[in-house]
C-alpha positions as a Markdown table, in Angstrom:
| # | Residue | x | y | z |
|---|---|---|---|---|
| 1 | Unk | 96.9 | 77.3 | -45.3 |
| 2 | Unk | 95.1 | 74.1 | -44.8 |
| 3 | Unk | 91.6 | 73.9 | -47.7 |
| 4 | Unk | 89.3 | 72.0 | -46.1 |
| 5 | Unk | 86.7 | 70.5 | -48.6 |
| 6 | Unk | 83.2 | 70.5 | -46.8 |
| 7 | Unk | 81.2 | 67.5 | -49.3 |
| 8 | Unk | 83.6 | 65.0 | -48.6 |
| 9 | Unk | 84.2 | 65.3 | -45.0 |
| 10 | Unk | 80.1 | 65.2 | -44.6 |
| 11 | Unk | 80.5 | 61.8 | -47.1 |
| 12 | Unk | 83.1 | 59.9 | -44.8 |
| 13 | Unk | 81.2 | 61.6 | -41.6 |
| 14 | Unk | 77.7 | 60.0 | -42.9 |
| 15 | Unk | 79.4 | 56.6 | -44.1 |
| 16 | Unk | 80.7 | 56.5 | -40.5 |
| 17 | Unk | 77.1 | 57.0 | -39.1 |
| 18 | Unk | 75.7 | 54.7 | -41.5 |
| 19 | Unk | 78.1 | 51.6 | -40.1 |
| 20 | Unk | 77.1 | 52.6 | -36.5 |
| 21 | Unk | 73.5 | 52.4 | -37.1 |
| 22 | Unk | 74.1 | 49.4 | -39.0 |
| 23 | Unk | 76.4 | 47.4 | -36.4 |
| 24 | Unk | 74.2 | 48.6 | -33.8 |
| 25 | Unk | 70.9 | 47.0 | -35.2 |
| 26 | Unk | 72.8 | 43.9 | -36.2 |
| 27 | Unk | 74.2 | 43.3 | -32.8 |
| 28 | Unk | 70.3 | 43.1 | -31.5 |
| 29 | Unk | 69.8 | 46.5 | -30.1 |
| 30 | Unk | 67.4 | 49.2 | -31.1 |
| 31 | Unk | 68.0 | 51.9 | -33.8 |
| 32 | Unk | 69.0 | 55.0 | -33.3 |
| 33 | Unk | 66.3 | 57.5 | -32.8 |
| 34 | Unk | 66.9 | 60.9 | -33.1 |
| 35 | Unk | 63.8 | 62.7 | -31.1 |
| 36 | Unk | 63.4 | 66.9 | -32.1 |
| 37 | Unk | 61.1 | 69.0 | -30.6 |
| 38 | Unk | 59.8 | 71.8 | -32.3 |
| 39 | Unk | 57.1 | 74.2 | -31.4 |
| 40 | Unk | 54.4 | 75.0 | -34.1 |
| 41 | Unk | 54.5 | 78.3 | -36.5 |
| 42 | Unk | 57.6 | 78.5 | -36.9 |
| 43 | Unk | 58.8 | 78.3 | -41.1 |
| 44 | Unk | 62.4 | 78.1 | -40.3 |
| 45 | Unk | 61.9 | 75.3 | -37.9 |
| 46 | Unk | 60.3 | 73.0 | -40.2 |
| 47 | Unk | 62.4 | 73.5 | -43.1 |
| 48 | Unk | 65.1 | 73.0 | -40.3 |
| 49 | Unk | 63.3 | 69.7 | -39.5 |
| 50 | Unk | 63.3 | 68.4 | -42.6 |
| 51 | Unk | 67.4 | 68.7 | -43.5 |
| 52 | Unk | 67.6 | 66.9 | -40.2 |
| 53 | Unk | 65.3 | 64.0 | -41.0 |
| 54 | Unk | 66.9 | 63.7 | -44.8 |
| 55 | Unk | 70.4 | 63.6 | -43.0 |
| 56 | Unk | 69.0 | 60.9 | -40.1 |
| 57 | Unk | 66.8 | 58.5 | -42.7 |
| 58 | Unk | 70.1 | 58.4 | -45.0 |
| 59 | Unk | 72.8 | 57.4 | -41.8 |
| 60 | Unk | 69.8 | 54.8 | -40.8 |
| 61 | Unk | 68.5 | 57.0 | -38.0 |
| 62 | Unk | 64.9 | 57.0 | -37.4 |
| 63 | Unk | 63.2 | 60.5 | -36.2 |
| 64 | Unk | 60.4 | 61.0 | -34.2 |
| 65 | Unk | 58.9 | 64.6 | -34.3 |
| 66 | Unk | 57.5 | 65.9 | -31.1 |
| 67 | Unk | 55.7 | 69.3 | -31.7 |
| 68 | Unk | 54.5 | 71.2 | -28.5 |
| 69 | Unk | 51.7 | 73.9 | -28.7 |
């Protein structure tokens, strides 16, 4: 039985991000942009919303919130 340890698998998966975001502003292209569309009302979306853009500002990603009536 193989344990697989959650916290540091996010760790190297994030650190891995992080360089990609990096390399790929210092090589003269754009950053990443992470674009989520959400409709309006909904709790569970927006506490949804904001794990993603915690995760997405920490790997150098930039989010741009598109909410739709």
């Amino acid at each position: 039985m193989t344990v697989l340890y959650g916290k540091p698998l996010a760790d190297k998966i994030l650190e891995e991000c992080q360089n990609a975001a990096q390399r790929q502003v210092l090589e003269g292209k754009r950053t990443p942009c992470l674009a989520a569309v959400f409709t309006d009302g909904d709790a569970g979306s927006q506490y949804y919303l904001k794990g993603i853009k915690k995760n997405a500002e920490k790997a150098g990603i930039t989010v741009r919130e598109i909410h739709m009536p």
